[in-house]
N, C-alpha and C positions, 0 to 999 in steps of 0.2 A: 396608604393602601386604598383609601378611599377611593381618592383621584385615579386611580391605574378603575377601578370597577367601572365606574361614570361612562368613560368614553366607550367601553363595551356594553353598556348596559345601553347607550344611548343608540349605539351600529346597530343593535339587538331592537332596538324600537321604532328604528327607522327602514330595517326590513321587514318587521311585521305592517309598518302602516306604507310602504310598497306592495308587498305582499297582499292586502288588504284594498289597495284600491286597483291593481290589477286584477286580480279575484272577480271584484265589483266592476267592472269597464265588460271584463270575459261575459261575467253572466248577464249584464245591461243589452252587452250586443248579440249574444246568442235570442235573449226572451225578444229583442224587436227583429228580428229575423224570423222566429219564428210564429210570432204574430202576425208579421207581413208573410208568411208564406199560408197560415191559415186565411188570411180576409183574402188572400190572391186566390184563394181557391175556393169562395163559395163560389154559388151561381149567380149572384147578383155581380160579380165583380168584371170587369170589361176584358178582364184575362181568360175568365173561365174558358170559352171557347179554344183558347189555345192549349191549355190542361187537359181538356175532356180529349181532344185530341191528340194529345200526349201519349194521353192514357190508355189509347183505345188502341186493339191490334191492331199492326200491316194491314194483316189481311183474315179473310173469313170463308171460309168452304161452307157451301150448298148448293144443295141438288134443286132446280128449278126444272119443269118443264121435261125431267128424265134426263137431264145433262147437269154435268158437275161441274159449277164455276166459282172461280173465286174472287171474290169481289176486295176491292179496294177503297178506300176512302178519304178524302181530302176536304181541305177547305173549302166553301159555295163562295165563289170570288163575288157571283152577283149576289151575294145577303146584304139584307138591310134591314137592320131591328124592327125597324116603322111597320115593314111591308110584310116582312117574312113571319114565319112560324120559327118556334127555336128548332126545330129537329130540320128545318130547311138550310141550317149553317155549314152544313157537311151535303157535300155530294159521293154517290157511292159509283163505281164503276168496275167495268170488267175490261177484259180482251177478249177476243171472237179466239176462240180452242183456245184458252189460257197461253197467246201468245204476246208476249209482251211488246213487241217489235212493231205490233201493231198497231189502232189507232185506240181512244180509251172509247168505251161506248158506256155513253153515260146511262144511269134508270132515269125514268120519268119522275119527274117535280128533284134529281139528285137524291132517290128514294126509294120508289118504289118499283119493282118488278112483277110488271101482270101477262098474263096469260090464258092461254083458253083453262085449263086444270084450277087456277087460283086468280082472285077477283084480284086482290093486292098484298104484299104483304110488305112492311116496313122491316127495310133491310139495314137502316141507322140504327133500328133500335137493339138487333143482334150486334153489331160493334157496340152501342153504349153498356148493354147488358154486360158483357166483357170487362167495361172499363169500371162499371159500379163496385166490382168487387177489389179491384186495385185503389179504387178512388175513398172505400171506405178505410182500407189498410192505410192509405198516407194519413187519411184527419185521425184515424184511431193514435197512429205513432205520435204525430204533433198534437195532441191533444195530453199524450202522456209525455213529452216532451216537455210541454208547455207547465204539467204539474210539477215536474222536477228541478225544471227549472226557477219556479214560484215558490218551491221548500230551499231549492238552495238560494234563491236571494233573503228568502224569511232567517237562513242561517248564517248568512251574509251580514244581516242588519243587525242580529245577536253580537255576532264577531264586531262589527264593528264597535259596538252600543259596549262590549265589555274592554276593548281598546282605550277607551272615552274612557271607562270607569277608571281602569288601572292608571291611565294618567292623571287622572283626580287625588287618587288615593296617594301616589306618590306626590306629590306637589303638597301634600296635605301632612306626607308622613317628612319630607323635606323640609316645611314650614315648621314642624314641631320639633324635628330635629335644633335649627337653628334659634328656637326660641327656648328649648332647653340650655344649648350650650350658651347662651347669654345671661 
């Protein structure tokens, strides 16, 4: 009877330590995912500029000058870290009577829209104002992401650490077994 338990006990151990390092490979590759998806998304990082614009409306309605335009915005093809300002990495634009068909008419500096009514006013920074509160909701989620993921590997290393044990014990209670029946 012995022998018949052995090979089941042994199926029984060899899917928990399957089990157990699938488990462990899941939570390894989600935590560096999600690690690489937090550094990709501070401002230091060479990506940001494509996030922030991600993140940022189509498009944006105001009224300048008693007409109602809505502006657009893209990437500043001529940016250059060296030269430029960071709010200079986005160009903002419209069309003449919100016709699309038309040509784009960019603002000045990709920016600003002045007028006799108003000296200037920074039209990037109504699209970034937009994306700050989307931009906070993503690092809020990977941030709690990131903790739940770091408790289930701390319960990950427990599971394994009692795996470890229970094969101890057994090898131990196997040892004594066959030193008793001798």
């Amino acid at each position: 009877m012995a022998k018949e338990k052995a090979p089941k006990e042994k199926k029984q151990k060899t899917k928990q330590q399957k089990f157990a390092t699938v488990t462990g490979i899941v939570i390894l590759i989600l935590l560096v995912i999600t690690i690489g998806a937090r550094l990709a998304i501070s401002p230091h990082s060479p990506f940001y500029r494509n996030y922030a614009l991600m993140i940022m409306p189509n498009s944006v309605d105001t009224v300048f000058e008693d007409k109602d335009l809505t502006l657009y915005i893209e990437k500043n093809k001529k940016f250059d870290d060296s030269k430029n300002q960071p709010l200079e990495a986005f160009s903002v634009y419209y069309y003449e009577d919100n016709d699309s068909s038309k040509d784009k008419i960019y603002l000045k500096n990709g920016s600003t829209l002045k007028g006799e009514k108003e000296e200037s006013n920074l039209m990037v920074l109504q699209f970034l104002g937009n994306a700050t509160i989307t931009d906070s909701i993503i690092k809020s989620v990977l941030s709690k992401i990131l903790i739940v993921l770091c408790i289930l590997l701390a319960c990950w290393l427990i599971y394994i650490w009692y795996l470890s044990w229970c094969a101890r014990e057994d090898r131990k209670k196997a040892l004594n077994q066959q030193f008793n029946q001798q």
